[in-house]
Structures are given as structure tokens and as C-alpha cells.
C-alpha angles and dihedrals in degrees: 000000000000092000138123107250104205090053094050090049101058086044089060088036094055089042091047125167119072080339117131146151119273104216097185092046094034100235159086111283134165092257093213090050089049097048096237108136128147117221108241084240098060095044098046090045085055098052095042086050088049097049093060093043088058098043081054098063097035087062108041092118091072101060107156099219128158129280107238105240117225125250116243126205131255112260112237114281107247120267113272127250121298122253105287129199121305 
């Protein structure tokens, strides 16, 4: 939203209660008289989401890939034939 968000943060932490950071009116409003509620289900999707998110990048590291195999060489072909009749 252009803010700063610790300092957005430590504002809604000091007002406490339903109080909360407007972001498209750019400031501290009583969320339940604005109307602005998130369901449980959204907020709880986002920060499962987050949290792997998260997992993922804390163990790139341990990427299972393939081992790249080595090429072996062809065996030799078999002699020809021997001399036949002339």
C-alpha cells in the first residue's frame, strides 16, 4: 500500500482492539465499523500457504535431482567374416 509496514504494525498494535490500517483510504479505522472482515478461511488459507512458502525456500538447498549417469562406450563390433572361397 506504499507504507511502511513496521510502522504500521506497532500503530495497530498500540490502538488494539477491532482497530486496523486502511490501506485504500490510507488510515486507522475500527475494521468491523468499516466493514472490512476477513472470512477464517481466507486468513488461515494465506498463512498455510505462507508457511510453505516459506519451508520451500528455507530448504532449497535439499533438492532431490538426478545423478547424471556416464556414458559408456560402445564394445568393439565383432571380426568380420574369414577369407571365403575364391
Amino acid at each position: 500500500a506504499g507504507e511502511e509496514g513496521t510502522v504500521i504494525v506497532q500503530e495497530v498494535r498500540k490502538k488494539g482492539g477491532n482497530m486496523g490500517f486502511d490501506a485504500d483510504k490510507g488510515k486507522f479505522v475500527d475494521m468491523l465499523a468499516a466493514g472490512i472482515v476477513d472470512p477464517v478461511k481466507v486468513v488461515r488459507t494465506c498463512l498455510e500457504n505462507g508457511a510453505s512458502i516459506a519451508s520451500v525456500l528455507l530448504t532449497t538447498e535439499s533438492i532431490i535431482t538426478d545423478i547424471p549417469e556416464e556414458k559408456k562406450d560402445m564394445p568393439m563390433p565383432p571380426g568380420g567374416m574369414g577369407g571365403g572361397m575364391y
